[in-house]
Structures are given as structure tokens and as C-alpha cells.
N, C-alpha and C positions, 0 to 999 in steps of 0.2 A: 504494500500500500504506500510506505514513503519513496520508494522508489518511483511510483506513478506521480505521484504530487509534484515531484523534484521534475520532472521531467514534462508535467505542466505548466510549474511554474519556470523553466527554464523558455520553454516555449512561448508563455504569453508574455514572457521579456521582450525576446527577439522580437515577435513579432510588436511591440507597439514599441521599439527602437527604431526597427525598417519603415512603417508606420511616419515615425517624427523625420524622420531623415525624408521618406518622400514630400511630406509635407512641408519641410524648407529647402524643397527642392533640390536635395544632395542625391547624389546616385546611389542606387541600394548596394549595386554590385562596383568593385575596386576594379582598377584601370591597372592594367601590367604598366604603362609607363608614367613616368612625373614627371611634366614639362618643367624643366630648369634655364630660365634666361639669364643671363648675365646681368648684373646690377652694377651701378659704381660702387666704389668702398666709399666715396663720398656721402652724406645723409643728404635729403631733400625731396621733394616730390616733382610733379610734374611742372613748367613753368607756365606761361602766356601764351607761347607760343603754339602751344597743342590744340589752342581754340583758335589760332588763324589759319588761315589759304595758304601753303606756301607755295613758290616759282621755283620751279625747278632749273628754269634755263637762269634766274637772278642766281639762284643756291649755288648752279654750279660756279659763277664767280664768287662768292663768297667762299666758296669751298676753297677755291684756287689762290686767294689771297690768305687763307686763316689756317685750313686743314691739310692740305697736299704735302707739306713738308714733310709730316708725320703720317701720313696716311697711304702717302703716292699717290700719283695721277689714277683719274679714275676710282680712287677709294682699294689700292688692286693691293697696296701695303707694301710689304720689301722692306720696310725701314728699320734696319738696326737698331736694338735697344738693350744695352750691355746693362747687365742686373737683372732685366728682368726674367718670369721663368723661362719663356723660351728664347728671349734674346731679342724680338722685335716688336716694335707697336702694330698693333693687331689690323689686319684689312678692313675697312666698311664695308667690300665686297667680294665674296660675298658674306652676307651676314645669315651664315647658316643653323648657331647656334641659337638667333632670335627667333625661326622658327613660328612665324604670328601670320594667320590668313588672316586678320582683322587690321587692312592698315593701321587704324587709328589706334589699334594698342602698341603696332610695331615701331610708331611715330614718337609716343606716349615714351617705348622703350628707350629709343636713341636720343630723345628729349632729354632724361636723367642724366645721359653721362655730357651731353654737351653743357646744360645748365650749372652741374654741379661737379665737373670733372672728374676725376679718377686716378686712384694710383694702380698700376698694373702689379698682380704679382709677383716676387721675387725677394731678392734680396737687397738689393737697392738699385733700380731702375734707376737710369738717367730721362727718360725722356716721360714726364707726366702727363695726363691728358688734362688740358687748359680747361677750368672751370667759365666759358665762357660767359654764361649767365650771371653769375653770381659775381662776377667780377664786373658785368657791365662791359664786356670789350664787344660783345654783339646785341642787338637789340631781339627782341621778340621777333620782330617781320623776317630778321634774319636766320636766327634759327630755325624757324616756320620754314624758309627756301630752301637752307642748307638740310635740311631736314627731308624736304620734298626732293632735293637733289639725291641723297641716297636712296631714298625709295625708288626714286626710277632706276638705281643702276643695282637692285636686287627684285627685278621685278619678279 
């Protein structure tokens, strides 16, 4: 008899756990993978820029005056960077580990690390990613284009 009860009351756990979980919309059943995006080691959230239009053809000059140095032509990377884990500042293209069908999350994503820069892994990295938002060296409109400029060249 405690054996059945136990195995009742196990039961109408479950089930009104499955239950609260559909009903705030969580999935009953677990996903073999966890999407993992990259964050900056910087804090902050998203800036202004994610609620404007950006120009893609204006971003790619802004890219070419601000970001190419450390990115290489076209976002394609190459750039040496002694210290850090693997050696170089990482490519904007492509940006395989963002991984977002939602532009606007994938916008949302490369917003963070432009706004708020970053230090790359390692051990001590020479070359940091410029917080340019936070520092004020590019405006909202800009980051909005240079923003827009990567996305076309991860289409």
C-alpha cells in the first residue's frame, strides 16, 4: 500500500510541475543543445543604437575608419594579437558562433561588445576591443550602420 501512494504521489508531482512549466511557456521536454553566444567580459546592456535603421553602405565607412585595423578588410580578421588565447583578434566574418536567425537579436548581440568593449581571453592581450559607446568615440547612428554593415557581410 505505501509503495502505491509513493508512486502517486511521485506522479501527481510530475505531472503538475510539466503542468506549471507549460503554462509559463517552458518546454516540457530538454533540448540536446544550449545555445552559447559570446558576451563581452565588459558589463552593460544593449545601447540606442538597436532601436535605429542602420546603412550598411554609411557602416561600411565607419567600419573602415574605426574597425578594419583590428578586424581586417571585410571583417575577414588575420590580425595578430600576442596574449591573447589564440593569438588574434577574432573575424566579424564570419560570425559563426552568434548563430541568431533573429537579426535583431544578432544586432542586439554585436551591439554589446561595440558599446561596451571587451577584453579577449588570454593572458595579456595587446590589442582590446575599443568600448566605443561608452566612451563616446561613435554615436548611436553609427553603431546602428556599422552594425548593419556586419550583418550584410554574415548574411
Amino acid at each position: 500500500m505505501y509503495k502505491y501512494r509513493k508512486f502517486i504521489l511521485v506522479t501527481t508531482v510530475l505531472v503538475l510541475l510539466l503542468s506549471l512549466l507549460a503554462a509559463c511557456g517552458a518546454k516540457a521536454t530538454p533540448t540536446s543543445e544550449v545555445e552559447i553566444v559570446p558576451k563581452p567580459s565588459n558589463p552593460g546592456g544593449p545601447g540606442e543604437a538597436v532601436n535605429l535603421t542602420g546603412n550598411a553602405a554609411t557602416g561600411a565607412q565607419v567600419y573602415t575608419d574605426n574597425c578594419v585595423v583590428c578586424h581586417g578588410d571585410q571583417g575577414k580578421g588575420g590580425v595578430t594579437n600576442p596574449g591573447s588565447a589564440d593569438g588574434t583578434v577574432p573575424p566579424v566574418t564570419p560570425l559563426d558562433e552568434f548563430k541568431r536567425e533573429d537579426a535583431k537579436v544578432f544586432a542586439k548581440d554585436i551591439d554589446l561588445f561595440i558599446e561596451h568593449g571587451s577584453t579577449p581571453e588570454g593572458s595579456s592581450p595587446t590589442q582590446l576591443m575599443t568600448a566605443f559607446g561608452d566612451k563616446k568615440l561613435l554615436t548611436p547612428q553609427q553603431i546602428a550602420d556599422v552594425i548593419a554593415y556586419v550583418i550584410s557581410l554574415n548574411k
